[in-house]
N, C-alpha and C positions, 0 to 999 in steps of 0.2 A: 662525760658526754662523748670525747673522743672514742673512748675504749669502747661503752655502747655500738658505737657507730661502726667500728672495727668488729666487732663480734658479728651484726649483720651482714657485712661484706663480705667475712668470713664463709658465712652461715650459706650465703648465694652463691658463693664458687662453688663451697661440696656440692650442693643441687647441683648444679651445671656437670660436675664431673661425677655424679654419680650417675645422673642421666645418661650422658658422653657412654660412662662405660659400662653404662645396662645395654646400652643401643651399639657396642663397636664392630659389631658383624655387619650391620644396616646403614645405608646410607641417609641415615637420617638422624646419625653424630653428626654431619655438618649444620642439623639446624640447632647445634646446641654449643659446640663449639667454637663457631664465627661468631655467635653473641657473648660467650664469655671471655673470647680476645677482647673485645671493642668494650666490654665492661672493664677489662684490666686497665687497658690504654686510658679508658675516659676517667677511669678513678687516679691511673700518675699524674694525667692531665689536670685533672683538679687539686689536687695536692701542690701537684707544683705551682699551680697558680695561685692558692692558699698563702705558701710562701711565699710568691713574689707580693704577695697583698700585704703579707703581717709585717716587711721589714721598714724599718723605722729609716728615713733616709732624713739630715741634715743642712740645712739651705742658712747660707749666711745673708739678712737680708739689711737693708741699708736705706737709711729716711735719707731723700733730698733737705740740704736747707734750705728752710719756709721763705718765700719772697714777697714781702712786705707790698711791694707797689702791686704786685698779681693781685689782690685784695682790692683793691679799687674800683670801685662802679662809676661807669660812666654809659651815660645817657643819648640817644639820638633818636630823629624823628627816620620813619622810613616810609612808604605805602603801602598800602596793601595789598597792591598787587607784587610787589616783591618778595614777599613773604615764602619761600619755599621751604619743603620740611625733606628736602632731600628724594632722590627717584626710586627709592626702594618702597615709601613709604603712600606716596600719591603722583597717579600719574595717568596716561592715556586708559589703561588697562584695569585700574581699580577707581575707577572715580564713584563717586555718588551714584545710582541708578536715579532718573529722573519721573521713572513711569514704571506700568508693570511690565509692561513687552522689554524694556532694557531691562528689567531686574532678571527675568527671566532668560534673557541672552545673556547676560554677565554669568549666570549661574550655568547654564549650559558650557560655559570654558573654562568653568572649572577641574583644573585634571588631579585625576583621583591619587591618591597617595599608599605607602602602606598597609595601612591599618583598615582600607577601602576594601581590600583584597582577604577573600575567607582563605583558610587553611583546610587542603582535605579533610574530611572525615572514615573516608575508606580506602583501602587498597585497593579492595576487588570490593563484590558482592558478600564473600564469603570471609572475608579479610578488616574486620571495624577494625580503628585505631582508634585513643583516649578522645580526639577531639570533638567535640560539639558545636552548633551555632550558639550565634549568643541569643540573648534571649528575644521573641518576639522574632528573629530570624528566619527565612525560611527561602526553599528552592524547589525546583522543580528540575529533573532531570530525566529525560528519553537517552536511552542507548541501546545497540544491538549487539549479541555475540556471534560470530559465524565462521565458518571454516574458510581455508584460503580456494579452497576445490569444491566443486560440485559435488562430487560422492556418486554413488548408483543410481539415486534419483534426477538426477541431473538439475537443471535449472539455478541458480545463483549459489548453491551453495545450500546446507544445513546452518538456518537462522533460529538465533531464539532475541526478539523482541521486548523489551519493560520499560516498565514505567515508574519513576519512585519519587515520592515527596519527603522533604525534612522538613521539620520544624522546634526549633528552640524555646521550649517552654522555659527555662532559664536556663544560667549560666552551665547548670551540669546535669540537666536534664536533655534528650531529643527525643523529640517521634516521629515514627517513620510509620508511613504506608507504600506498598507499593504492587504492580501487576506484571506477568510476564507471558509468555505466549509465544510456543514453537510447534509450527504444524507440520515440518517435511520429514517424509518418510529416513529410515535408518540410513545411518551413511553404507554402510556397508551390506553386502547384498548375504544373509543370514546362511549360515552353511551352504555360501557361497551361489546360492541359486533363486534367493526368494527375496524378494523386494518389501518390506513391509513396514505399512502406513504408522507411521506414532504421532502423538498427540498430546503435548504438553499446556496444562493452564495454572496460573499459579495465583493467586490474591494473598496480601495480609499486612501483617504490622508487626512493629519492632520496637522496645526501648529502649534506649544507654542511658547509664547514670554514670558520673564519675564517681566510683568511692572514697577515694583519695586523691591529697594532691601534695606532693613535700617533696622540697626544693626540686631535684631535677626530674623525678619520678610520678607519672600519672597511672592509676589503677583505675577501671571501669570493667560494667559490667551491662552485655546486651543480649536481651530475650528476646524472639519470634514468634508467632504464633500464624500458621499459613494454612490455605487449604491447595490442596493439587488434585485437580482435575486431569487423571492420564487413564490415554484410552493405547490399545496397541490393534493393530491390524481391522480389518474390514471386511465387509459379505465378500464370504469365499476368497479371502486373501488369510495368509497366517499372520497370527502372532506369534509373541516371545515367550508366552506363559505356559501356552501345551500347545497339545497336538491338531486341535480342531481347526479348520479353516474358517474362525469367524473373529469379530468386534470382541474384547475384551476393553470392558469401562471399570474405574474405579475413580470416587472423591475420598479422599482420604484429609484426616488434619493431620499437620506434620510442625514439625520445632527447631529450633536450635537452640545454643548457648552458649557465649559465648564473655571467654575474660582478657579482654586485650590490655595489656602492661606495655608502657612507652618511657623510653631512657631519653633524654635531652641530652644527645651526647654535645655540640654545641648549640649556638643562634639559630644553624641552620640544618642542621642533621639530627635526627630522631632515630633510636634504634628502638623497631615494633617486636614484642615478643606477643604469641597469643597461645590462651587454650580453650578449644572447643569441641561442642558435643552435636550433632544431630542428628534427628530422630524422625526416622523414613520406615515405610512400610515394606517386611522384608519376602513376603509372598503376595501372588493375584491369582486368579485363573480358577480358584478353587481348590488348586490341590495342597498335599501336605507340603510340601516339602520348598525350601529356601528359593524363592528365585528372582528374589528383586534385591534392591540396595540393603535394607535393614539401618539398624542404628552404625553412628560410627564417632569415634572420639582422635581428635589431632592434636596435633602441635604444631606450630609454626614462628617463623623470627622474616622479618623483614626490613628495609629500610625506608624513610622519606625525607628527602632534601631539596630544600627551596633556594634554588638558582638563583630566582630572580623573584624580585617580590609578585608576579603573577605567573609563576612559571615553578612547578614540581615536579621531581621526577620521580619513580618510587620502583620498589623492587619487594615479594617474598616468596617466599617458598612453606609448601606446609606440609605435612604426613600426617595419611588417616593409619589405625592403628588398629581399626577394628571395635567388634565382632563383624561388623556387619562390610559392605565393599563401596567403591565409588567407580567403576566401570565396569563395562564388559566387553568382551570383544566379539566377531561376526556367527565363531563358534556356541554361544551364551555363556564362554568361562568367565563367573565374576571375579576381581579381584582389587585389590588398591594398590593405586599408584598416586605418586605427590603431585601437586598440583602447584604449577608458579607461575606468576604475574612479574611482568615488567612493563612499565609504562611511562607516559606524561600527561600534565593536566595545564594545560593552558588558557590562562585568563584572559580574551580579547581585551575585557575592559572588567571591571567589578559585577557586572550585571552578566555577559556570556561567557561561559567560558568551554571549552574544547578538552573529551579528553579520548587520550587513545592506549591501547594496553597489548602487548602480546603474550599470551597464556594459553595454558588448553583447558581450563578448566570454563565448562559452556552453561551452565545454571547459572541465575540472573538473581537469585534473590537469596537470603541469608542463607538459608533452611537446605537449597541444593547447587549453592553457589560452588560449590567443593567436585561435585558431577562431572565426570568428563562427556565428549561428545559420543553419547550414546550409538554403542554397538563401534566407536574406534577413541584411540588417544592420536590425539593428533591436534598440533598447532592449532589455533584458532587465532583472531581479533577482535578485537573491542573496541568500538567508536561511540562517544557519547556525547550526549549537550547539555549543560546546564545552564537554569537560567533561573537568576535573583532579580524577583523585584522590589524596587525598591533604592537601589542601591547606585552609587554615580556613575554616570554615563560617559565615554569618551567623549570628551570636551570638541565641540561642533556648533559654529552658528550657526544660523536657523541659511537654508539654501536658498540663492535666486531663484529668480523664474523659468530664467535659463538650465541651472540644475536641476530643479523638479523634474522639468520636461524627458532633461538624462534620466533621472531616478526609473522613468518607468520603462527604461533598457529599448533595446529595438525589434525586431522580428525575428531573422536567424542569426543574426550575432548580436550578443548583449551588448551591456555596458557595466561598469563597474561601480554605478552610483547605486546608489537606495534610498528611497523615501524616508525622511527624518522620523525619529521615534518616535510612536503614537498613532502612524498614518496607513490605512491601510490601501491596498491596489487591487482595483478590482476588473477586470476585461474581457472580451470575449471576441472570438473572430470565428467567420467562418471564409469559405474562397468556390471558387465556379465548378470547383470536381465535388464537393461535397464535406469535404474535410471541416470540422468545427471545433474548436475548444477552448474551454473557460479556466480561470487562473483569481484566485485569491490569496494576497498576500498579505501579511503586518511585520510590520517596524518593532520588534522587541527593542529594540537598542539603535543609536547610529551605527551600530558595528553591524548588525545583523536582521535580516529579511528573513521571518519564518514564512514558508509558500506554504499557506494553511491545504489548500485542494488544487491540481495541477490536473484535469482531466478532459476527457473528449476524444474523437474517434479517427480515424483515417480513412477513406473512401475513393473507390477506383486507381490501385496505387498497381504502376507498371511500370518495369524497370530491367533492361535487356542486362544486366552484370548477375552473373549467375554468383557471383561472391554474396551476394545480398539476397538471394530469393529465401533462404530461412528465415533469416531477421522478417523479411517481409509477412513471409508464409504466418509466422508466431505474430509479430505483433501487430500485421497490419493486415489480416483476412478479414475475411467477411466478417461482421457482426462485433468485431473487435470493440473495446471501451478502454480506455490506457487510465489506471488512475494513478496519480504520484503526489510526492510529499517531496520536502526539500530544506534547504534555506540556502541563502547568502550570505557569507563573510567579508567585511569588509578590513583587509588588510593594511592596507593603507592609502593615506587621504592627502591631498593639497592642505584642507582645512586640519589638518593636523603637521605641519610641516615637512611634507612630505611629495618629492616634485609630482608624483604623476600618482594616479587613483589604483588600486592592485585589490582586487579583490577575487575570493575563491568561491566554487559552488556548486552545491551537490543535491543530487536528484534521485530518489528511487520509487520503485514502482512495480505495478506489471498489468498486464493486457490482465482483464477480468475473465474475458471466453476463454483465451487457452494456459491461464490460471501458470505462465510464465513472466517472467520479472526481467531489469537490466537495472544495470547503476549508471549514471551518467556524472560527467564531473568535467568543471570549466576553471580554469585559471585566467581572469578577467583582466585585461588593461585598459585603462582607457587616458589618452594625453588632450589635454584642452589646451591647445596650439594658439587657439584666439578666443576671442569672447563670443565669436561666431561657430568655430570649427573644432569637431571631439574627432580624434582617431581612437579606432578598437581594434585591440588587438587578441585575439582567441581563441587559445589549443583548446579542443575539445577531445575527452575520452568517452565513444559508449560504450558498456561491461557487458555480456551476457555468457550464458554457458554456451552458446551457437556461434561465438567470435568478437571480436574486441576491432571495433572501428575508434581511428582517431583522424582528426581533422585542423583542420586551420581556418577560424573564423577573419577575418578581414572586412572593417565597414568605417563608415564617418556619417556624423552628423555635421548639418550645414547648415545654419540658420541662413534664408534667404529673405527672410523679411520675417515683420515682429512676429505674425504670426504662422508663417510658413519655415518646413523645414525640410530638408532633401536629406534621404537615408539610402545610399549604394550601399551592398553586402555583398561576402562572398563568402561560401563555403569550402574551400580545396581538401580535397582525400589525402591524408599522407599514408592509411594502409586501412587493408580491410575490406575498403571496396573502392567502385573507379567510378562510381559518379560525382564530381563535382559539383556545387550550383551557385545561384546570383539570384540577388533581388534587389528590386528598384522601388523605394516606398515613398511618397510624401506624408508627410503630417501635418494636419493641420489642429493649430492651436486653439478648441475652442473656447474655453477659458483656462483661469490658474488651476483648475481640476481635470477638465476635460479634454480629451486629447483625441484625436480620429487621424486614422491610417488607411489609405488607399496601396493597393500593389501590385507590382507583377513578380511572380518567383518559378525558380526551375527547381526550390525545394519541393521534398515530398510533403512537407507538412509546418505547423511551426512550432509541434512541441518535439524537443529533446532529440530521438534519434530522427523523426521525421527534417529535424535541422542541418543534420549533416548528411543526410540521401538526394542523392540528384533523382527529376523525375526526364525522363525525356519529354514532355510535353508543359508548355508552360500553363500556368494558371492564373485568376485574378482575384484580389479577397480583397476584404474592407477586416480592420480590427478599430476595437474603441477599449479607451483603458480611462478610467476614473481614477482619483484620490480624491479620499476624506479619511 
């Protein structure tokens, strides 16, 4: 059996070095080389641990002599209330639940472990490793990929958008569906002079199966099947295909294939090898000749290591090989280049987790995850959410009435609470210039507020800083509609041991009329000083391609009676622009759901950037926010 085993090991270095020195012109020896060091090291590493297993070690070991009176029973009355079985075993924290509402709070403090927390399943989009859900498992994950720069088009940047489900039909089976969707024009301006519109849409599905599994080595095996919906240019604008100045559309089916091989180098390190195929269409436009991606065949080796049991980090690198290409540049020269991912994927709790990546490779789904940022190579990022239900929740007991009332944050500065899992927020406000806008949230998790729809208008907005008259002009003219999406993070909690409440939160979006976007992002504190008095504390950053405002939220809540609450805010500019502003809010309590807000503000509005704009003229509004 040894020798066998030897022969194989054998058999996998020469692949490795015959690969190495087919490839030693290319740099795409290093994806073949760093995996057969780390194969070497992990096979002495095993060996020698083999050895320390096999060796036979001698212990001299020695009986006490038996004590005859030790043997004696003896008898006493005691009561029953004395009776303890030790403080490991019963005590404040695990007692008996008496009802459902305490079975259900005892259960809620429950804090997750281990074996709570999934194991990635991918590196990238274009990147499966061996692992699967277990079975009956399943998630949901949104993420975007996009460039760090606006490009020629201007506006936020070159995004592509998706969406993808897993699920574990058993232990070594998954399937996958998923969408994606990037509508801004080329980053780069086409022989240097032409701006022109593209149009990516992507649907489909995917399977893994594990084929093997023996001792430290996992083999699988994952197919796609996609359709791509890509259009290039517009009436009387060019495309990339020919000469005509019109729309070029095409639905195409398109595939991949892919063989991901995973080494258990230890507990916590995994060495990824992969080999893959896919199959893209390699002409449009009608004419003969080559002018889109075509087929292409890779390799790639990567790593993944779990830090902490909700915490991985991961790395690969991969090379297409041809016939066919994975970029082009402004000129239309196609050609290939490697494509790598480095990243982290961070678990709030077993149900949310966080993940972020740097790579250039800008395709979202199996089939053109390999793609770079059409018409340049260029850096990109990747920000994603995933969310498991089902699975346990960061341990929180159910909140006072006094929290709720925090959970539903304040006017221009938040707070750092959120409504307990299950709950949704729902409000609306409008104020005396005209400004209005509606906000629906839910509780995925105690950890995390998805803001399902964030939208509404701005009206009569004037403002003597000429630093702002863009922002304004974009997001806040006539006819404006802002619509935005978002969530809350909640980082950390009192009811989780923790002195003061820290939570993060992020917003994006864009005005509908002039079909421009901003990203907005808050790092929340909030300190409960008394059972009466919340202080918040709150940098705020707005993002747009027209200028980057940030600011300093400043506010307290003050219970002044059971059902009244006093809410001062301030906004202060720290760059960007020079209006500061203040608001002065009561709340009153109308019951454990209902909440009503009266105010006066020098903000321009209360959603988002309207939050950090001074107005020179005050205003008056009323808001109402519900939970159920």
């Amino acid at each position: 059996m040894e020798y066998r085993s030897h022969n194989k090991k054998n058999l996998l270095i020469k692949y490795f070095l015959f690969l190495g020195k087919s490839l030693s012109n290319s740099r795409s020896y290093l994806l073949f080389i760093f995996p057969l060091l780390f194969i070497l090291l992990a096979e002495n590493q095993s060996r020698a641990e083999n050895q320390e297993e096999n060796k036979i070690i001698w212990e001299k070991i020695t009986y006490p002599e038996s004590d005859q009176s030790s043997d004696e029973m003896r008898w006493e009355f005691i009561n029953s209330d004395e009776i303890e079985l030790g403080p490991d075993s019963i005590n404040k924290h695990n007692k008996i639940p008496l009802s459902i509402d305490e079975a259900q709070n005892l259960y809620k403090t429950i804090k997750p472990i281990d074996k709570d927390f999934s194991k990635p399943t991918r590196i990238s989009p274009s990147f499966p490793v061996t692992t699967t859900l277990s079975e009956g498992e399943y998630s949901y994950k949104v993420y975007s990929l996009s460039t760090f720069t606006n490009g020629a088009a201007g506006g936020a940047g070159n995004q592509n958008y998706a969406f993808v489900f897993d699920y574990g039909i058993n232990e070594n089976i998954q399937f996958s569906g998923f969408y994606s969707v990037a509508d801004d024009p080329l980053f780069e301006l086409i022989n240097g002079t032409k701006l022109t519109p593209n149009y990516w849409e992507i649907y489909g599905i995917s399977y893994k199966q594990k084929l093997w599994n023996k001792e430290k080595w996992d083999f699988s095996i994952l197919a796609s099947i996609e359709s791509w919906n890509q259009s290039s240019g517009g009436s009387n604008q060019n495309n990339i295909f020919n000469n005509i100045n019109s729309k070029v559309s095409s639905k195409d089916i398109i595939g991949s294939l892919y063989l991901p091989l995973t080494r258990k180098l230890t507990n916590n390190l995994d060495l990824n090898l992969l080999a893959g195929a896919v199959f893209l269409p390699d002409k449009h436009g009608g004419g003969n000749q080559n002018n889109f991606y075509g087929n292409n065949f890779y390799l790639g080796s990567g790593f993944s290591w779990k830090i902490r049991q909700n915490v991985y980090s991961s790395a690969s690198i991969a090379q297409p090989f041809g016939p066919g290409n994975n970029t082009f540049d402004s000129n239309l020269n196609f050609s290939n280049q490697p494509t790598y991912t480095i990243g982290v994927n961070w678990d709030i709790n077993p149900i949310i987790g966080l993940e972020g990546r740097y790579t250039n490779a800008f395709g979202a789904t199996p089939a053109t995850g390999f793609l770079l940022t059409p018409s340049s190579n260029r850096p990109i990022y990747f920000a994603g959410l995933k969310y498991r239900p089902g699975k346990i929740d960061s341990p929180q007991r159910n909140l006072s009435r006094r929290e709720e009332s925090l959970a539903i944050g304040g006017l221009t500065v938040n707070t750092a609470f959120i409504p307990q899992q299950g709950r949704s927020h729902l409000s609306a406000n409008i104020d005396s210039k005209g400004n209005s806008f509606g906000f629906l949230g839910y509780s995925l998790s105690n950890a995390f507020q998805l803001e399902i729809l964030n939208f509404g208008s701005f009206n009569d907005v004037h403002q003597d800083s000429s630093k702002s008259a863009n922002i304004i002009n974009t997001f806040m003219s006539s006819n404006n509609f802002n619509t935005r999406v978002g969530g809350k993070f909640v980082l950390a909690s009192p009811l989780r041991n923790k002195p003061f409440w820290l939570t993060g939160r992020i917003s994006l979006g864009r005005n509908q009329q002039s079909k421009q976007g901003y990203s907005y992002y808050e790092l929340i504190n909030t300190w409960e000083v008394s059972d009466n008095l919340a202080i918040n504390i709150n940098p705020k950053t707005a993002q747009s391609s027209l200028s980057t405002i940030t600011s300093l939220g400043l506010s307290m809540n003050l219970q002044i009676s059971e059902k009244i609450q006093l809410i001062p805010e301030t906004n202060i500019i720290l760059s960007g622009a020079t209006e500061s502003n203040a608001t002065l809010a009561i709340r009153r309590l109308m019951s454990d759901r209902l909440y009503f807000d009266i105010y006066m503000s020098s903000a321009i509005g209360l959603q988002d950037f309207g939050q950090v704009l001074g107005d020179h003229e005050l205003k008056a509004g009323m808001k109402v926010n519900y939970i159920y």
